[in-house]
BALOBA-1460 file (C-alpha; in Angstrom, 3 decimals):
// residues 224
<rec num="1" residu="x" x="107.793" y="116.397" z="123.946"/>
<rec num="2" residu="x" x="106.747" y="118.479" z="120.680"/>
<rec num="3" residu="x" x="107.241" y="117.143" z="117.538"/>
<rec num="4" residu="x" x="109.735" y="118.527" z="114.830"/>
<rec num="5" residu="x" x="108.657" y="120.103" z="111.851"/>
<rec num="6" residu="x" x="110.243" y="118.682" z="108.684"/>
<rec num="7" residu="x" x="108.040" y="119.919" z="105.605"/>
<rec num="8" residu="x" x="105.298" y="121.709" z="104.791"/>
<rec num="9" residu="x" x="103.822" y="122.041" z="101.563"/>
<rec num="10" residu="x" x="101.453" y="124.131" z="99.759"/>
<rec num="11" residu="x" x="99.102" y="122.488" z="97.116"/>
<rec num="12" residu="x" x="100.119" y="126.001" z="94.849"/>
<rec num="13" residu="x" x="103.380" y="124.974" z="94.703"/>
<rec num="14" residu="x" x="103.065" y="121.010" z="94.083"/>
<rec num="15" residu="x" x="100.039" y="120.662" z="92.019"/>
<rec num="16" residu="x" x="101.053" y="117.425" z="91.061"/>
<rec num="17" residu="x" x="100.673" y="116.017" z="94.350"/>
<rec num="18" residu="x" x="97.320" y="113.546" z="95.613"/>
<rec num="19" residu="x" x="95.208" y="116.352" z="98.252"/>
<rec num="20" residu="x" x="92.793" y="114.807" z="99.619"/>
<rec num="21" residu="x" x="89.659" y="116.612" z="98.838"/>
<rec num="22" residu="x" x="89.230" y="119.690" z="101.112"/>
<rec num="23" residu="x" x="92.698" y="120.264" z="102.346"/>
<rec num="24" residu="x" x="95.355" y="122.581" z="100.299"/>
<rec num="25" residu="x" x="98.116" y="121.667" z="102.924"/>
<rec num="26" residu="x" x="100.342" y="119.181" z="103.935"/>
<rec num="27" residu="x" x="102.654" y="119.251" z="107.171"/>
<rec num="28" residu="x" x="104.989" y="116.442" z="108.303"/>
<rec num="29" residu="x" x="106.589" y="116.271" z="111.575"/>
<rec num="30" residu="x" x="108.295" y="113.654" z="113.772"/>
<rec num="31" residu="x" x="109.803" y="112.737" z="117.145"/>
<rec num="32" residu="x" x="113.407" y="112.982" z="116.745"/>
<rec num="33" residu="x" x="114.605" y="110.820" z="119.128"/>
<rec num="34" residu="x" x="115.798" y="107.382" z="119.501"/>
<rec num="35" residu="x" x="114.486" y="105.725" z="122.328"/>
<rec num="36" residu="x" x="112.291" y="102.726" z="123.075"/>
<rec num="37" residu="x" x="108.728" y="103.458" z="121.464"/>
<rec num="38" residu="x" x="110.985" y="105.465" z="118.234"/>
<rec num="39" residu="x" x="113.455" y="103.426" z="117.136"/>
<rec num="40" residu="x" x="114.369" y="105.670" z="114.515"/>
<rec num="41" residu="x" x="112.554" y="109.193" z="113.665"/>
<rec num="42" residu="x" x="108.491" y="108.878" z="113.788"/>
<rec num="43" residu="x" x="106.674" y="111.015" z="111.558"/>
<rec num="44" residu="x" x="103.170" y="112.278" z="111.855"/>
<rec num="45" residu="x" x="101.597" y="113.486" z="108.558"/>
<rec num="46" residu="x" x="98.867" y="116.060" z="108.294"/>
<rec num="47" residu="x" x="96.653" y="116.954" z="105.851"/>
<rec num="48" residu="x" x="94.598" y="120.394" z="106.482"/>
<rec num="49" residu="x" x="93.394" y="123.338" z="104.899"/>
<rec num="50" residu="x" x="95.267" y="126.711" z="105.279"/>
<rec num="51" residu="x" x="92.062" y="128.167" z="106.033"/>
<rec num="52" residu="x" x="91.758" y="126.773" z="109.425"/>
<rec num="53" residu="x" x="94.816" y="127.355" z="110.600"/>
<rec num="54" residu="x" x="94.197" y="129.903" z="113.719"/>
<rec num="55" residu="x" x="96.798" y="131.809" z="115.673"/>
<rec num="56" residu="x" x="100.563" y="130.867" z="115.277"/>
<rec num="57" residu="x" x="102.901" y="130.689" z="117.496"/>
<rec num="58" residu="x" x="105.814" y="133.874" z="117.797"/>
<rec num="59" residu="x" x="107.878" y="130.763" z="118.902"/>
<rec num="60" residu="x" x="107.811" y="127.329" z="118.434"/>
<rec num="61" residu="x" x="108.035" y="124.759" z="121.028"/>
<rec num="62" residu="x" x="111.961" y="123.550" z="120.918"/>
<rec num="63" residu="x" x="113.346" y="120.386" z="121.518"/>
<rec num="64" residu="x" x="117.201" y="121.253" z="119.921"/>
<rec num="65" residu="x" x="118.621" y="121.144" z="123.344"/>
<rec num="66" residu="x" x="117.535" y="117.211" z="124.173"/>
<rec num="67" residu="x" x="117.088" y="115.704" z="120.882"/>
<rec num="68" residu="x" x="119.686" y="114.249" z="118.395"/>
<rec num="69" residu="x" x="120.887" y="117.338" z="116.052"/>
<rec num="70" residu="x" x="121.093" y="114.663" z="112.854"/>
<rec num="71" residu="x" x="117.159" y="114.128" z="113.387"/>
<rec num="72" residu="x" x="116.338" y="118.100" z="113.443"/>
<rec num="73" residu="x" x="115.795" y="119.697" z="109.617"/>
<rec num="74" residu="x" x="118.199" y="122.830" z="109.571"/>
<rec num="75" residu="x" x="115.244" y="125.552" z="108.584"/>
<rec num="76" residu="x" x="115.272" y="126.568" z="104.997"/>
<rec num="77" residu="x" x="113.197" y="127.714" z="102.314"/>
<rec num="78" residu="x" x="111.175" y="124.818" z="99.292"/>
<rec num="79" residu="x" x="112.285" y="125.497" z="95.813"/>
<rec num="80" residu="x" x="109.687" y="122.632" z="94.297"/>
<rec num="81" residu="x" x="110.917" y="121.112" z="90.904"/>
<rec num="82" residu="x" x="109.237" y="118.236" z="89.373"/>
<rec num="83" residu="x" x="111.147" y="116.037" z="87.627"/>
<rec num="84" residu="x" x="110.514" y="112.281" z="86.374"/>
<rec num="85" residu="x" x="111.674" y="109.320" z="88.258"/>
<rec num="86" residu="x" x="112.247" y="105.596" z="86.626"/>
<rec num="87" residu="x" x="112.861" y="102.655" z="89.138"/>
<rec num="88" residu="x" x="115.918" y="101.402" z="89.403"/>
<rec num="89" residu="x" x="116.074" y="98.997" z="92.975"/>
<rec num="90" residu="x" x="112.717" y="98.982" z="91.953"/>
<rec num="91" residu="x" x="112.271" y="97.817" z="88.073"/>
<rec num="92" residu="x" x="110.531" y="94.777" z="87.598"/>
<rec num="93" residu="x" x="112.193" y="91.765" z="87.157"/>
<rec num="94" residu="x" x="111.056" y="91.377" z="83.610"/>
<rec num="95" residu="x" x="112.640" y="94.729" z="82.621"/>
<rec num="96" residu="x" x="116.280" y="94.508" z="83.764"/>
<rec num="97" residu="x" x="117.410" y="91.688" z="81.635"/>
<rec num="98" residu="x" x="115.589" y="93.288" z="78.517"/>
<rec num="99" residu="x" x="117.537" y="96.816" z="79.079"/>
<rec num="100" residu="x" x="120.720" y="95.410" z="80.119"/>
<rec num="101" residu="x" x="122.990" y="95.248" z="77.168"/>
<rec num="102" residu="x" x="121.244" y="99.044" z="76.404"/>
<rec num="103" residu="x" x="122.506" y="100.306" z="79.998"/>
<rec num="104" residu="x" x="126.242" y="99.063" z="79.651"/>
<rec num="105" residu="x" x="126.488" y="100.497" z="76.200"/>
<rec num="106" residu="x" x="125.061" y="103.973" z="77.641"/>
<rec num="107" residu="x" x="127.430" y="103.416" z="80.695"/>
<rec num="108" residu="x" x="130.715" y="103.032" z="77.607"/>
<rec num="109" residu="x" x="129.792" y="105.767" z="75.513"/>
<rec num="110" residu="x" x="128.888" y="108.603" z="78.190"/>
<rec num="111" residu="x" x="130.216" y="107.709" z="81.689"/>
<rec num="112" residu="x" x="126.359" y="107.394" z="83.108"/>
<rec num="113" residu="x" x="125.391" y="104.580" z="85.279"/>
<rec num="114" residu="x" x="121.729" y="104.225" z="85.098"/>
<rec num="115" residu="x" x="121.228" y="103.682" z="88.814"/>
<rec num="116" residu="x" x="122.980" y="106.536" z="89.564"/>
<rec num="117" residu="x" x="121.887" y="109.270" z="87.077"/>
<rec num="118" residu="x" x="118.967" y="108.565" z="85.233"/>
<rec num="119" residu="x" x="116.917" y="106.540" z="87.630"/>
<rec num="120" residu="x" x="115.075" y="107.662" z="90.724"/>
<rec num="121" residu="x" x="116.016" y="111.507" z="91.706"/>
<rec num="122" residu="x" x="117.941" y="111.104" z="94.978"/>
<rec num="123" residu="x" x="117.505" y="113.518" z="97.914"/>
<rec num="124" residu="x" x="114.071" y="114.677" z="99.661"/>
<rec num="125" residu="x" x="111.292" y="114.180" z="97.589"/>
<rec num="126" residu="x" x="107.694" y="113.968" z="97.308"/>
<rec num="127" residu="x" x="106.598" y="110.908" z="95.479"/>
<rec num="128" residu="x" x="108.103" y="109.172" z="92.615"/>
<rec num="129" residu="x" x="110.169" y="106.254" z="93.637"/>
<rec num="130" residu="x" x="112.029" y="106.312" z="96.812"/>
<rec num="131" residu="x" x="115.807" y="106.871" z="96.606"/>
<rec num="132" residu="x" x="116.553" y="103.659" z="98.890"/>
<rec num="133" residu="x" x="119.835" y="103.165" z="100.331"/>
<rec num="134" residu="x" x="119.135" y="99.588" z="100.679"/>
<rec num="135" residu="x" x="116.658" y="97.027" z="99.226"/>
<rec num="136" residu="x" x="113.165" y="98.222" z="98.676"/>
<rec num="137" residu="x" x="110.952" y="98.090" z="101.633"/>
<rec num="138" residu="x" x="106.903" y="98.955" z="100.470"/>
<rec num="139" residu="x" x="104.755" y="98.253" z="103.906"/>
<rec num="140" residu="x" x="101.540" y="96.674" z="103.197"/>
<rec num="141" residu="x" x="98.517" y="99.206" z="104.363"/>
<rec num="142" residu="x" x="97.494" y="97.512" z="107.549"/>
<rec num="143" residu="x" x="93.664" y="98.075" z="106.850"/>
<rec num="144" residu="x" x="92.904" y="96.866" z="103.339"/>
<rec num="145" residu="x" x="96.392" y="95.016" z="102.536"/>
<rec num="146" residu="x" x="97.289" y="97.045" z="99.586"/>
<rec num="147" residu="x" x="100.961" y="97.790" z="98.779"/>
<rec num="148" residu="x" x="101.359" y="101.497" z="100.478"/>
<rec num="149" residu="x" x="102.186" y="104.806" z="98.311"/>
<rec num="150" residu="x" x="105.201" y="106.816" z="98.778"/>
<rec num="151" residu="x" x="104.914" y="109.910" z="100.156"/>
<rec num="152" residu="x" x="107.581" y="111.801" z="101.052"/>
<rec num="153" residu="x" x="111.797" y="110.936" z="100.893"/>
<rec num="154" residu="x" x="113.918" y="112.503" z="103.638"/>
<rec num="155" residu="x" x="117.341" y="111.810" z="102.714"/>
<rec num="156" residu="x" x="120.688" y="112.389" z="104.362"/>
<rec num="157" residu="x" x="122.367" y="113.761" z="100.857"/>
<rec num="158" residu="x" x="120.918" y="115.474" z="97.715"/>
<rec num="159" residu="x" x="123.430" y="113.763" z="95.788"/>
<rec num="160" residu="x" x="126.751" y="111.501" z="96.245"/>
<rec num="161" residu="x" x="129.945" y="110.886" z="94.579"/>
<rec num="162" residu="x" x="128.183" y="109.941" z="91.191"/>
<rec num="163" residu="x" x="125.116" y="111.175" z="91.035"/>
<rec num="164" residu="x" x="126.071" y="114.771" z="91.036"/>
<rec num="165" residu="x" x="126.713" y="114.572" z="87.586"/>
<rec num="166" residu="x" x="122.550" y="114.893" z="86.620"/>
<rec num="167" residu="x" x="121.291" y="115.600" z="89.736"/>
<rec num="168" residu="x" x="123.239" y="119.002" z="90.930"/>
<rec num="169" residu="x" x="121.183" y="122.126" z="90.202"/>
<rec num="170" residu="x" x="122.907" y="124.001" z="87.503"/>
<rec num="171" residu="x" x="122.963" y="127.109" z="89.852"/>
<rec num="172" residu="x" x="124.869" y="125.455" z="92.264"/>
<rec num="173" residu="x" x="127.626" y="124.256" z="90.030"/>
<rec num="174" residu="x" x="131.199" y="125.668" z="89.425"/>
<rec num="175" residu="x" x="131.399" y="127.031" z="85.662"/>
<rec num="176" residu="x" x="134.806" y="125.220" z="85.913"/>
<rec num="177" residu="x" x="134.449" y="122.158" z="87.864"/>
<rec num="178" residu="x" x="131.070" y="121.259" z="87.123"/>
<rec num="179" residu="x" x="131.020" y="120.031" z="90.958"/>
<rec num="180" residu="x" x="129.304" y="122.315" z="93.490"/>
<rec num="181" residu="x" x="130.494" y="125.558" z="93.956"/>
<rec num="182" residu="x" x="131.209" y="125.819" z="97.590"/>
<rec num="183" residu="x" x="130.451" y="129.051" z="99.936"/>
<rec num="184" residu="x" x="133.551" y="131.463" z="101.942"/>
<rec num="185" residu="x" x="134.014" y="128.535" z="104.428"/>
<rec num="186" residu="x" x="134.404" y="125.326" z="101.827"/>
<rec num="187" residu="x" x="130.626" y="124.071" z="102.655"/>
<rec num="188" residu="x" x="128.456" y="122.423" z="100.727"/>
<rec num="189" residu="x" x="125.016" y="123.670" z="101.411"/>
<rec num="190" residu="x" x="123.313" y="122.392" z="98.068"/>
<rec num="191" residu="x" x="124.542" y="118.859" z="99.263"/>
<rec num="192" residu="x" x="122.376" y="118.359" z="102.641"/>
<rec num="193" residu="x" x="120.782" y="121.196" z="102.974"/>
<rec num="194" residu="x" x="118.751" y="120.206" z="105.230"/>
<rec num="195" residu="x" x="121.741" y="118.985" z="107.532"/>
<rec num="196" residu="x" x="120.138" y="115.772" z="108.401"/>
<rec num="197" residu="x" x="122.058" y="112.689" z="108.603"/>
<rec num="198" residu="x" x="120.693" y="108.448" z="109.446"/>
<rec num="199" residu="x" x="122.729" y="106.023" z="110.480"/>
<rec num="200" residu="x" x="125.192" y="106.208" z="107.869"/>
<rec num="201" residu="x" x="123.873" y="108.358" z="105.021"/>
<rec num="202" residu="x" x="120.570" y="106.691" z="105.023"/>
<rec num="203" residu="x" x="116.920" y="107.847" z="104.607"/>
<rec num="204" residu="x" x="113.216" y="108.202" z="106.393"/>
<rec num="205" residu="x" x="111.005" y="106.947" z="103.789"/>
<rec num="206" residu="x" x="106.608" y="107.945" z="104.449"/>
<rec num="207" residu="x" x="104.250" y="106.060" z="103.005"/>
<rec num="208" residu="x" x="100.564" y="106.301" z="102.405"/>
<rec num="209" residu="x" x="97.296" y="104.332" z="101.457"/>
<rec num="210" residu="x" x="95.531" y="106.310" z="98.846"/>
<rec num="211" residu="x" x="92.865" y="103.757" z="99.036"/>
<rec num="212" residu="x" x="91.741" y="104.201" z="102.210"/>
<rec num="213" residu="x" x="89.602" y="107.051" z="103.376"/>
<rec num="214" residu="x" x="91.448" y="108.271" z="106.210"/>
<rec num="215" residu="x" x="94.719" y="107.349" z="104.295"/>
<rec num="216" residu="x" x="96.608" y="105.667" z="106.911"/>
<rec num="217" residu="x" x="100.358" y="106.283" z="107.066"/>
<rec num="218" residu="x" x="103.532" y="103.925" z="107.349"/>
<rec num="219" residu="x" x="107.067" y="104.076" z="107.252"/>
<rec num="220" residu="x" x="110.962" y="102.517" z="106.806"/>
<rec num="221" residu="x" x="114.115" y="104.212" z="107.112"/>
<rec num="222" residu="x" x="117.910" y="102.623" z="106.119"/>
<rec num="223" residu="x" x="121.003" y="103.618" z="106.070"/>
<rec num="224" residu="x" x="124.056" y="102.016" z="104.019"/>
């Protein structure tokens, strides 16, 4: 069955990210269904150069009509931002006693919860720490043993509940509200745009060895 697209990036556009040497392009795509050998969505990453890319397609190869709508990306458009992530599930266990007292009085005087708004940016993403729903899950690279890079976040929501607060683009808010300005209907499109949803508001999480030559790839998905 063909694989689903879910991202592709241009190195133009993320600059920050790891290329391996020779390629300017990165595509990700999975099997979206839940069967047997795919227990939850697969993904396939691929690293090329835009250069070799031949003929495409007037139509791609569809697999809407057979496979679970929550593991197909709605189509829609990259708007790359870089921001800086800080652990939160995954701070050291050395750091959290030190910044404890420091967190609660930020928490009194502003209404911020670390985890929630100044920690790890929630939503897809391309490295940084990933947003987990659940305890941290790194997969060892099966070839050298190293703990594995994160790649790439696919995430049910962009935000939740709490984290809007810092993590809602400013064009998508209400002048009034603050909360996201929704369309004619009432939807929320800045909240999943990609209309994908795991388990129960969960996440795909990718994973990569940067050590390796031929950078083999892993990965974990939750939901809460």
């Amino acid at each position: 069955m063909p694989m689903v697209s879910v991202v592709q990036v241009h190195r133009r556009d993320v600059p920050q990210l790891d290329f391996p040497a020779g390629t300017d392009l990165l595509q990700v795509l999975w099997c979206p269904f839940i069967v047997h050998l795919c227990p939850e969505p697969t993904p396939r990453v691929v690293w090329r150069s835009s250069d070799s890319v031949g003929a495409v397609l007037d139509t791609a190869p569809s697999t809407v009509s057979t496979a679970p709508k929550d593991s197909i990306p709605a189509p829609c458009v990259l708007h790359p931002e870089p921001v800086l992530d800080y652990p939160s599930w995954d701070m050291p266990d050395e750091v959290s006693p030190a910044l404890r007292v420091r967190l609660e009085e930020l928490k009194a005087r502003t209404g911020l919860w670390y985890s929630y708004h100044l920690a790890e940016a929630p939503g897809i993403k391309l490295g940084g720490y990933p947003s987990w729903t659940q305890e941290p899950c790194w997969p060892d690279c099966p070839t050298c043993g190293r703990t594995m890079d994160h790649l790439l976040t696919v995430s049910s929501w962009e935000y939740d509940g709490l984290s809007y607060r810092t993590w809602l683009p400013l064009e998508d808010r209400d002048s009034e509200t603050g909360e996201e300005r929704r369309d004619a209907t009432g939807g929320r499109g800045a909240h999943s745009p990609a209309q994908v949803m795991f388990g129960d508001a969960g996440g795909v999480y990718i994973f990569e060895c940067r050590s390796c030559p031929d950078r083999p790839v892993d990965h974990h998905w939750d939901c809460s």
